[in-house]
Z-matrix of the N, CA and C atoms (Angstrom, degrees):
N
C 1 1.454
C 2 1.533 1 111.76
N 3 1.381 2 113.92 1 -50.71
C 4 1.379 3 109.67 2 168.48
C 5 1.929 4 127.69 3 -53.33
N 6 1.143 5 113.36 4 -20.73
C 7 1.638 6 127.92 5 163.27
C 8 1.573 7 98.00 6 -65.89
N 9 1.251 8 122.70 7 -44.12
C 10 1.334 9 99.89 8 -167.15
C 11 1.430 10 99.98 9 -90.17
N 12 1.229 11 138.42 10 -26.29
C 13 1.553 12 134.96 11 169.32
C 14 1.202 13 110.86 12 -63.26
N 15 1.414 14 146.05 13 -11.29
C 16 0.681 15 145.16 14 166.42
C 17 1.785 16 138.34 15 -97.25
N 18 1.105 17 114.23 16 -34.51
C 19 1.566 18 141.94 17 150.44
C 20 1.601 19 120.80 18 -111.57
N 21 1.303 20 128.04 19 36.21
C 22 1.355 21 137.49 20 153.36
C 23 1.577 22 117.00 21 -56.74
N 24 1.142 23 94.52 22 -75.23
C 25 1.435 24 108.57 23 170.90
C 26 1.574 25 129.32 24 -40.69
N 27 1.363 26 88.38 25 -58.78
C 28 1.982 27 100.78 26 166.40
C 29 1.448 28 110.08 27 -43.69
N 30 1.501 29 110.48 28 -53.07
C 31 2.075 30 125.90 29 -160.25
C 32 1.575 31 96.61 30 -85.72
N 33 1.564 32 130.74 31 -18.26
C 34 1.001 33 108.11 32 176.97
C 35 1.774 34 118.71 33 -93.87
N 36 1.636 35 91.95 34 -35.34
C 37 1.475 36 87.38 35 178.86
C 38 1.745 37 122.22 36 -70.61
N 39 1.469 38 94.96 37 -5.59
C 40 2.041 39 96.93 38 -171.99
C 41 1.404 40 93.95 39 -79.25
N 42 1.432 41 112.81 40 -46.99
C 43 1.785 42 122.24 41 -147.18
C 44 1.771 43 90.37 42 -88.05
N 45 1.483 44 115.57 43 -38.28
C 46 1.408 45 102.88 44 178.12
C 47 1.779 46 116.10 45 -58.15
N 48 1.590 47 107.52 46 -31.02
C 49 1.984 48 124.44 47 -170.19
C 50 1.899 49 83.74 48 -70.60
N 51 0.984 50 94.75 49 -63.28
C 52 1.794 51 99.25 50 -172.06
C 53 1.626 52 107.11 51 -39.59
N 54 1.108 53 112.82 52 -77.31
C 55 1.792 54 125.37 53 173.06
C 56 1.685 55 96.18 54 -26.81
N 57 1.596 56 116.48 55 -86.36
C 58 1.390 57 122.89 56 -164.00
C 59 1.836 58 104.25 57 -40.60
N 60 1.274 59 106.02 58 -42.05
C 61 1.524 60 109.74 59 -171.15
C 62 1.313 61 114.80 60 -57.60
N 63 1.169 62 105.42 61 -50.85
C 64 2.462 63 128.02 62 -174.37
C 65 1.259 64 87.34 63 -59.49
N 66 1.568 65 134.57 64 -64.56
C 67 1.470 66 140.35 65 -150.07
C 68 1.523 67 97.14 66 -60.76
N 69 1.203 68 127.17 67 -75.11
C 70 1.434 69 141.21 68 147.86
C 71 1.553 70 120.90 69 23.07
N 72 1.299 71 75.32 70 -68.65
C 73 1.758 72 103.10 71 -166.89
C 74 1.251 73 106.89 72 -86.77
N 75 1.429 74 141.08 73 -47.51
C 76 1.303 75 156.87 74 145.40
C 77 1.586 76 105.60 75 -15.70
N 78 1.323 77 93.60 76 -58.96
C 79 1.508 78 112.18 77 -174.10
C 80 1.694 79 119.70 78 -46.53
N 81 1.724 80 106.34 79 -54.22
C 82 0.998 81 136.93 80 165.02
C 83 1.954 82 119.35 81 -48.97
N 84 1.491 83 87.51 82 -58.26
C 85 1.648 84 103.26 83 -177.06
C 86 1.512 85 110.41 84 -51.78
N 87 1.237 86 106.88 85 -50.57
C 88 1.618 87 108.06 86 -171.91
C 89 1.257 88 84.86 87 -99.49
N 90 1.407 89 155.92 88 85.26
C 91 1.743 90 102.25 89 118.89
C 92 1.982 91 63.16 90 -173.59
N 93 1.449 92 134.10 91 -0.17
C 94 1.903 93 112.03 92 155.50
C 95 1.382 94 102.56 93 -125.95
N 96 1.739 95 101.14 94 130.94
C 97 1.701 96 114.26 95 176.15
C 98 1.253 97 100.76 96 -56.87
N 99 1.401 98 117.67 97 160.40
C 100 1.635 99 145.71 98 178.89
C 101 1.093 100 90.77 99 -48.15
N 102 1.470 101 152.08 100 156.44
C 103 1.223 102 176.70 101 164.47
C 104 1.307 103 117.33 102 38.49
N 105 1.923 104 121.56 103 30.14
C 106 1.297 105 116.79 104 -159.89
C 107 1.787 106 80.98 105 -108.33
N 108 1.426 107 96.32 106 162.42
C 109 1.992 108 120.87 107 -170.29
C 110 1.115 109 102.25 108 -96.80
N 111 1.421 110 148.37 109 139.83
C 112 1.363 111 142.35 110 150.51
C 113 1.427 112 106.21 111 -101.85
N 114 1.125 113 145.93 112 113.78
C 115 1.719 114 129.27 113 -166.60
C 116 1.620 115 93.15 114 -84.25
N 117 1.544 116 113.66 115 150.77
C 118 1.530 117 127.89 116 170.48
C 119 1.273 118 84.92 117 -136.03
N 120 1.047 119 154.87 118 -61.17
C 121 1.093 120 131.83 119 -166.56
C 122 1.701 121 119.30 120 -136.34
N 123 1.474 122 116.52 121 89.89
C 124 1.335 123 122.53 122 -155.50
C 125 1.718 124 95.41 123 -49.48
N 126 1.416 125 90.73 124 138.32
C 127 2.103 126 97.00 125 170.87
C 128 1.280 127 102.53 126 88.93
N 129 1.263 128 126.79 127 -28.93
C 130 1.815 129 121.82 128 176.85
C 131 1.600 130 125.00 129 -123.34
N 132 1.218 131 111.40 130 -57.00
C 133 1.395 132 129.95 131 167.19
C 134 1.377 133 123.10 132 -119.65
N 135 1.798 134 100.55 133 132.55
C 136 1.839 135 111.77 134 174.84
C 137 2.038 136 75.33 135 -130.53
N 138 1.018 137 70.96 136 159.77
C 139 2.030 138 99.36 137 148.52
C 140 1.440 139 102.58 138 -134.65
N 141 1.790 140 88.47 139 116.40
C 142 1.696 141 114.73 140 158.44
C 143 1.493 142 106.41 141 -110.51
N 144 1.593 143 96.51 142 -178.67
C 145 1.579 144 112.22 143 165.96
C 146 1.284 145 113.69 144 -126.70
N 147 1.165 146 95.16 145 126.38
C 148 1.527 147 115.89 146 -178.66
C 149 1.490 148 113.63 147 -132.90
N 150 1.450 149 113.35 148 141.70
C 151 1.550 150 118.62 149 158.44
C 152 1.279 151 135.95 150 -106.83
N 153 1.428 152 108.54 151 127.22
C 154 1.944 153 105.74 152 -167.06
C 155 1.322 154 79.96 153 -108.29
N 156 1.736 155 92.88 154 131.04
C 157 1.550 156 110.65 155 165.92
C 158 1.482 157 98.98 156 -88.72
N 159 1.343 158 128.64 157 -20.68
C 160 1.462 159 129.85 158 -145.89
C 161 1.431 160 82.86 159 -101.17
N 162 1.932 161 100.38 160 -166.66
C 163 1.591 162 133.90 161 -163.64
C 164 2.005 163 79.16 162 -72.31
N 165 1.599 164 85.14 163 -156.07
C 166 2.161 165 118.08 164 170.60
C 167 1.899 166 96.64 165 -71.43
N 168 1.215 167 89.01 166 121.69
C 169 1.669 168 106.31 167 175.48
C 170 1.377 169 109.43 168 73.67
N 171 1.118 170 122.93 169 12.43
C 172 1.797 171 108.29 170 160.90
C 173 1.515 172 80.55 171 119.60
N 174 1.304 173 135.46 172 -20.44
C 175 1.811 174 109.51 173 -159.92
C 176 1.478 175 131.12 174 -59.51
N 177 0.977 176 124.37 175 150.27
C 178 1.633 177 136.51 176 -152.92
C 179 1.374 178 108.09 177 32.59
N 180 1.474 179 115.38 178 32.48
C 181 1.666 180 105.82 179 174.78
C 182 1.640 181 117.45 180 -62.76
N 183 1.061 182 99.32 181 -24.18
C 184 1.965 183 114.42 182 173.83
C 185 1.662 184 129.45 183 -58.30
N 186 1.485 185 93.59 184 -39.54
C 187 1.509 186 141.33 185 -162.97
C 188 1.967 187 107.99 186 -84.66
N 189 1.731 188 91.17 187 -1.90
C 190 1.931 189 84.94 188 -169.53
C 191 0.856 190 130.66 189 -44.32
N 192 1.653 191 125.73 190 -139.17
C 193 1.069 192 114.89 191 164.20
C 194 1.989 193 107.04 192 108.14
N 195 1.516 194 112.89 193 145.56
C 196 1.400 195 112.77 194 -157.61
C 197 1.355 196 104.33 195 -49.33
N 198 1.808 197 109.03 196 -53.24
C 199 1.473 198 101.14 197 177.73
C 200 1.317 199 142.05 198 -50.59
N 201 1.683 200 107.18 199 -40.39
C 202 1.223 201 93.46 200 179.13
C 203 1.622 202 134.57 201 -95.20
N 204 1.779 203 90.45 202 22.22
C 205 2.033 204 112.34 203 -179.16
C 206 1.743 205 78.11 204 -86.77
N 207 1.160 206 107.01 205 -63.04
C 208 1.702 207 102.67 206 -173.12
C 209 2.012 208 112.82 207 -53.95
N 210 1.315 209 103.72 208 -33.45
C 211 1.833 210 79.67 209 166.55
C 212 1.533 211 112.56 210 -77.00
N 213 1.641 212 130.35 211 -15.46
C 214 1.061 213 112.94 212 -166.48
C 215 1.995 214 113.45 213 -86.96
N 216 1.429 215 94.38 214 -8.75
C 217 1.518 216 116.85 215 -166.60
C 218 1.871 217 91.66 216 -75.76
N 219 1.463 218 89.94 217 -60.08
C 220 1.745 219 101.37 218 -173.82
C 221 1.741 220 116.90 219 -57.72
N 222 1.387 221 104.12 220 -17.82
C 223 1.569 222 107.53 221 -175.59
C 224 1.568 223 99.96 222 -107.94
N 225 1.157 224 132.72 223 -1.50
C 226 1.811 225 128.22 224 179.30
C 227 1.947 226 66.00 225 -91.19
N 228 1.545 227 132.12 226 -90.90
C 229 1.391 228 140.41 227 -138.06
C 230 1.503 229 96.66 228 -55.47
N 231 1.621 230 130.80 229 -5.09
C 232 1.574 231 120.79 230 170.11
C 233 1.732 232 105.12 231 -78.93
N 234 1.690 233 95.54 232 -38.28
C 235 1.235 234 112.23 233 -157.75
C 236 1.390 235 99.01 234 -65.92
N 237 1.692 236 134.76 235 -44.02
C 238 1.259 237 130.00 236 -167.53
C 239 1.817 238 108.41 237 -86.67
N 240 1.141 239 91.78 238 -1.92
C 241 1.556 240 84.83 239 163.03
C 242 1.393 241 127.61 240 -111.51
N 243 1.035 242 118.28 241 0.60
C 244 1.384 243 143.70 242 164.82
C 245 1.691 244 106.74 243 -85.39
N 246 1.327 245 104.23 244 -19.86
C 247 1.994 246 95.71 245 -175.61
C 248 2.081 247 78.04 246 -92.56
N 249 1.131 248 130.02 247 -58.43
C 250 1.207 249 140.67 248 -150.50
C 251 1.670 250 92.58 249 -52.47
N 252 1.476 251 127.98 250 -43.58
C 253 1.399 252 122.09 251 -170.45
C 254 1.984 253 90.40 252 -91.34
N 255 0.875 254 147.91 253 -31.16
C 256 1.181 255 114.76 254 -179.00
C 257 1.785 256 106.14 255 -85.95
N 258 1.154 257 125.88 256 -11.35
C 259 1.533 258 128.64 257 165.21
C 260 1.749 259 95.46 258 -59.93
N 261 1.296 260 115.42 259 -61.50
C 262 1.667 261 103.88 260 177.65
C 263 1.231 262 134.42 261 -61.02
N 264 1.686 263 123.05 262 1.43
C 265 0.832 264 127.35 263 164.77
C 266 1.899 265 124.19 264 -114.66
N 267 1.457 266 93.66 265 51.60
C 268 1.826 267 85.40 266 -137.20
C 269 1.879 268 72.03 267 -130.59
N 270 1.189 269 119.74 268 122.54
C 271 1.933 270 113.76 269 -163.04
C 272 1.577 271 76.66 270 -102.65
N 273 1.568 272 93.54 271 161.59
C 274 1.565 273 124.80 272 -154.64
C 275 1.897 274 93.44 273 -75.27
N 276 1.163 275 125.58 274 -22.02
C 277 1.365 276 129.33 275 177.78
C 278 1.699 277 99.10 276 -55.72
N 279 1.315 278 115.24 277 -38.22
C 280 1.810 279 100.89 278 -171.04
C 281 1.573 280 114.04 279 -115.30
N 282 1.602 281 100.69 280 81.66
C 283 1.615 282 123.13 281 -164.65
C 284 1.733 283 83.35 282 -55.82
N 285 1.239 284 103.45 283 -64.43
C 286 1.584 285 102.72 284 -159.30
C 287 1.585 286 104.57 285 -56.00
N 288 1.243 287 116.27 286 -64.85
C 289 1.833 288 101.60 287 168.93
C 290 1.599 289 103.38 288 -16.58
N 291 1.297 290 125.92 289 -104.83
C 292 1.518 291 133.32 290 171.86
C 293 1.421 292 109.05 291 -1.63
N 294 1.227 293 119.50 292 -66.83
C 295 1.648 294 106.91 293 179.28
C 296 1.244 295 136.00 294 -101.76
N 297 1.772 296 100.53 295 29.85
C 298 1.398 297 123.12 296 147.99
C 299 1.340 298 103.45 297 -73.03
N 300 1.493 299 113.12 298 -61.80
C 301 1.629 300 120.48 299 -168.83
C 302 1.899 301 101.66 300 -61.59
N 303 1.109 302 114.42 301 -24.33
C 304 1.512 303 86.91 302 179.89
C 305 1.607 304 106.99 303 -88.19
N 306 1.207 305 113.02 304 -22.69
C 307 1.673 306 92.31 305 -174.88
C 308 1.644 307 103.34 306 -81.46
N 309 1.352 308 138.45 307 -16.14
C 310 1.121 309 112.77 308 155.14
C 311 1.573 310 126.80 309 -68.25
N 312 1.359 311 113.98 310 -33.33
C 313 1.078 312 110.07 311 142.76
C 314 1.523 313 154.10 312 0.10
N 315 1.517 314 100.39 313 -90.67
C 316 1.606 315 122.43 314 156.37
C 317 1.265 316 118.94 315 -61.59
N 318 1.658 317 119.70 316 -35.69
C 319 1.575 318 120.27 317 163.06
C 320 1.840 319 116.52 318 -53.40
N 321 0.779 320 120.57 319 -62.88
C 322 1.254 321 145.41 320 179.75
C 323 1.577 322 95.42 321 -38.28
N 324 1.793 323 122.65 322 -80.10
C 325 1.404 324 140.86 323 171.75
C 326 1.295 325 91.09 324 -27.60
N 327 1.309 326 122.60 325 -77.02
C 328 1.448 327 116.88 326 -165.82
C 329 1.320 328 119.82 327 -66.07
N 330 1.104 329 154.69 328 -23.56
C 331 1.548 330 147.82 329 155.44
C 332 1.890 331 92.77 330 -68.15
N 333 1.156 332 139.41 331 -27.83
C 334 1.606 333 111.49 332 -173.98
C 335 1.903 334 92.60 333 -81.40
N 336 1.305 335 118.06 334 -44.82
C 337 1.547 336 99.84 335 -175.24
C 338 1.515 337 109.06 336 -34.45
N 339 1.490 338 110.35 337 -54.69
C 340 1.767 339 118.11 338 -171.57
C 341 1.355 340 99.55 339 -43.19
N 342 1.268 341 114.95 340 -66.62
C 343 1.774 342 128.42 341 -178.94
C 344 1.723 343 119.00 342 -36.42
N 345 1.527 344 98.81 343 -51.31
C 346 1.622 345 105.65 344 156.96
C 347 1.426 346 140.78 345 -80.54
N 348 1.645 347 113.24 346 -15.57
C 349 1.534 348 120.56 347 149.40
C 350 1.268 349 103.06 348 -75.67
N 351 1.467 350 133.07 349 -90.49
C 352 1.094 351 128.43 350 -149.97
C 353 1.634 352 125.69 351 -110.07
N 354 0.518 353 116.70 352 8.01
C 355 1.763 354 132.31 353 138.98
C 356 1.647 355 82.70 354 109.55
N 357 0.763 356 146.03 355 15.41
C 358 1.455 357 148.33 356 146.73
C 359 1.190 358 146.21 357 -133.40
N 360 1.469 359 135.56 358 -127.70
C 361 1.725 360 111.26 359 171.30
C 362 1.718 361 87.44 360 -142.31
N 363 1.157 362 106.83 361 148.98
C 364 1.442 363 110.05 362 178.38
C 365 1.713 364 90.65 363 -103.47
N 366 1.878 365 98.33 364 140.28
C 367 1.336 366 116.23 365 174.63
C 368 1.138 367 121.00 366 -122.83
N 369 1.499 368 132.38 367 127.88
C 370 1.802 369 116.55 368 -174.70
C 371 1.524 370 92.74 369 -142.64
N 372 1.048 371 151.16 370 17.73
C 373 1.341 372 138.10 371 152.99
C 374 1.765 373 116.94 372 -78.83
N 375 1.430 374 138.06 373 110.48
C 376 1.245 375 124.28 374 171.96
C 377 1.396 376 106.26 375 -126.86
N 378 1.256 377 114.76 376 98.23
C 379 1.459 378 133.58 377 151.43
C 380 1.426 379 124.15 378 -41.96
N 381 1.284 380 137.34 379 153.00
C 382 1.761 381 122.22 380 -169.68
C 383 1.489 382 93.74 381 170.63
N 384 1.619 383 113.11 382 155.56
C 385 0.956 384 153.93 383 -173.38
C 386 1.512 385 124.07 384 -115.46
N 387 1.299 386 146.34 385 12.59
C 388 1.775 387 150.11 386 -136.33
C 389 2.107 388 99.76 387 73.49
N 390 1.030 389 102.72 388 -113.38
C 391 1.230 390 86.65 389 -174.05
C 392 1.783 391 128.80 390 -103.16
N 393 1.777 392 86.68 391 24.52
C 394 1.484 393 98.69 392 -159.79
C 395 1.638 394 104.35 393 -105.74
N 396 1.559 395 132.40 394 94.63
C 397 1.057 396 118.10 395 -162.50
C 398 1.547 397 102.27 396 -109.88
N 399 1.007 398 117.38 397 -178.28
C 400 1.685 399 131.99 398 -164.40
C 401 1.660 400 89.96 399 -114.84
N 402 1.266 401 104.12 400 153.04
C 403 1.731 402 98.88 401 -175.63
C 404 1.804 403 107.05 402 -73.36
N 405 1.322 404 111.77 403 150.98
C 406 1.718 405 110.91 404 -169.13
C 407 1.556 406 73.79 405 -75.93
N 408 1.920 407 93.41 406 158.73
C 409 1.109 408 148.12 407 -173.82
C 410 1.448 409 126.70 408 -132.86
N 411 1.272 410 113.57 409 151.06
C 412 1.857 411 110.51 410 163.37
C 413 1.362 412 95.89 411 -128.12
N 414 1.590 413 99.68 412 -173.36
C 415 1.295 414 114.00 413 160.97
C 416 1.338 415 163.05 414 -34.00
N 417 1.155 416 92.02 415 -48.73
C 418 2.015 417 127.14 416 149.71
C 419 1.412 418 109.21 417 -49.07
N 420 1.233 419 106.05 418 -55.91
C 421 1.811 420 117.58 419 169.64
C 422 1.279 421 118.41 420 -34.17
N 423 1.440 422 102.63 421 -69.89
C 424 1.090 423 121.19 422 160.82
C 425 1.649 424 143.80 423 -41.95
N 426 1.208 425 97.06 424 -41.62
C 427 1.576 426 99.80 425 179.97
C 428 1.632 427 88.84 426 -98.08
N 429 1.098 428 163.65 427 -62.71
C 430 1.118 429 153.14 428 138.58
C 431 1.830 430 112.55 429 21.20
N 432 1.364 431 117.48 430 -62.33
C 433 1.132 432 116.55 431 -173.70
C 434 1.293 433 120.44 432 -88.10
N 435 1.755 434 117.68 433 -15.25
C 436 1.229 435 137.57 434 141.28
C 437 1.522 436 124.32 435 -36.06
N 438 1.157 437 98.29 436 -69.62
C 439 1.579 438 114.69 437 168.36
C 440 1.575 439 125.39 438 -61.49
N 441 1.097 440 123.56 439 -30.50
C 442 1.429 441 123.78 440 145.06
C 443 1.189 442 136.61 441 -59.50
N 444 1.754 443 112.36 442 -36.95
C 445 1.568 444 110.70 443 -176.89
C 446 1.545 445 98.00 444 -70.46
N 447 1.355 446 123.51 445 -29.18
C 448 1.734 447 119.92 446 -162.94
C 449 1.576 448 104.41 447 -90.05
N 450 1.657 449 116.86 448 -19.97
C 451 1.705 450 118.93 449 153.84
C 452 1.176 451 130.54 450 -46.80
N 453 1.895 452 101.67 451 -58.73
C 454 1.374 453 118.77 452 159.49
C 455 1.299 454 120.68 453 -42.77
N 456 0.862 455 129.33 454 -40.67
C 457 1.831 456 130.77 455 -165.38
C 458 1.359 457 94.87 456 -92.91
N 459 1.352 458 140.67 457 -38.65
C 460 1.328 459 115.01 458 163.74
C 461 1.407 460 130.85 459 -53.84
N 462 1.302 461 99.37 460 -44.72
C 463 1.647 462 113.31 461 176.93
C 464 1.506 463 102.90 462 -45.07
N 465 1.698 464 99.63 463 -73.84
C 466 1.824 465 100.38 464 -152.71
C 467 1.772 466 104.87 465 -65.18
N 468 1.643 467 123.32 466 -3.10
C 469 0.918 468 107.34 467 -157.91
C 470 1.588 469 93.17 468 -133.41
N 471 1.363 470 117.61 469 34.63
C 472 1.388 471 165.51 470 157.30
C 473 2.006 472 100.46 471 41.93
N 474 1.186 473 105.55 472 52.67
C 475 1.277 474 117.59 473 179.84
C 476 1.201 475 102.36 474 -117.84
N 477 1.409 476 141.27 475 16.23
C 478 1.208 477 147.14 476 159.05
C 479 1.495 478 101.01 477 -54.18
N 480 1.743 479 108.42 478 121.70
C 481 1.769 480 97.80 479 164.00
C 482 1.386 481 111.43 480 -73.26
N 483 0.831 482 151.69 481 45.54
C 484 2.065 483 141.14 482 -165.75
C 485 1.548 484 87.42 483 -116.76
């Protein structure tokens, strides 16, 4: 009982980001063709499907190739062990610390499954302005960048336990 009072929070918010993320994407995979638009909100929001072979925002998507799926595999599996040792050092007083680190976490997990099914990350969020769009996104993205802004604010505002 004390394992789960203690890493509840961590296992629910990673495995809940992971779940919401697969469903998502699943969602997407079967039932919108590769690069087709659904509009939700004409002028701001569609959900398409798209595949980033590359890093966050398309980077080195050009650049593929075995090696650099294998540096991106080896740097998500540095990255989740690097959230896993500062989660173990993270005292039960700073819940929210903790479930910063798990939704980057579960973000992270869920774009490497994509990376290990399908050799890239499936994206269907596209945000936009007239013709000025923000690079598409999913979920993982999302809780990922979630989980950083509330890292960040510990850091700069030096309430980080580490």
């Amino acid at each position: 009982m004390d394992f789960v009072k203690r890493h509840g929070l961590f296992i629910c918010a990673a495995v809940g980001t992971i779940a919401a993320d697969q469903a998502t994407k699943w969602v997407i995979v079967n039932w919108v063709p590769l690069y087709e638009t659904i509009k939700v909100i004409p002028g701001f929001l569609d959900i398409v499907h798209y595949r980033n072979p590359g890093g966050a925002f398309g980077i080195f998507a050009s650049n593929g190739g075995f090696f650099m799926a294998l540096a991106f595999l080896a740097i998500t599996i540095g990255a989740l062990c690097l959230i896993l040792y500062l989660y173990s050092r993270t005292p039960r007083e700073k819940p929210l610390f903790a479930a910063a680190l798990a939704l980057v976490f579960g973000g992270a997990a869920g774009n490497l499954i994509d990376r290990l099914r399908f050799g890239n990350v499936v994206d269907f969020i596209d945000v936009y302005v007239s013709d000025y769009h923000w690079p598409a996104f999913n979920l993982a993205d999302s809780a990922i960048t979630i989980g950083m802004i509330i890292f960040a604010g510990y850091v700069i505002f030096k309430k980080a336990p580490l």
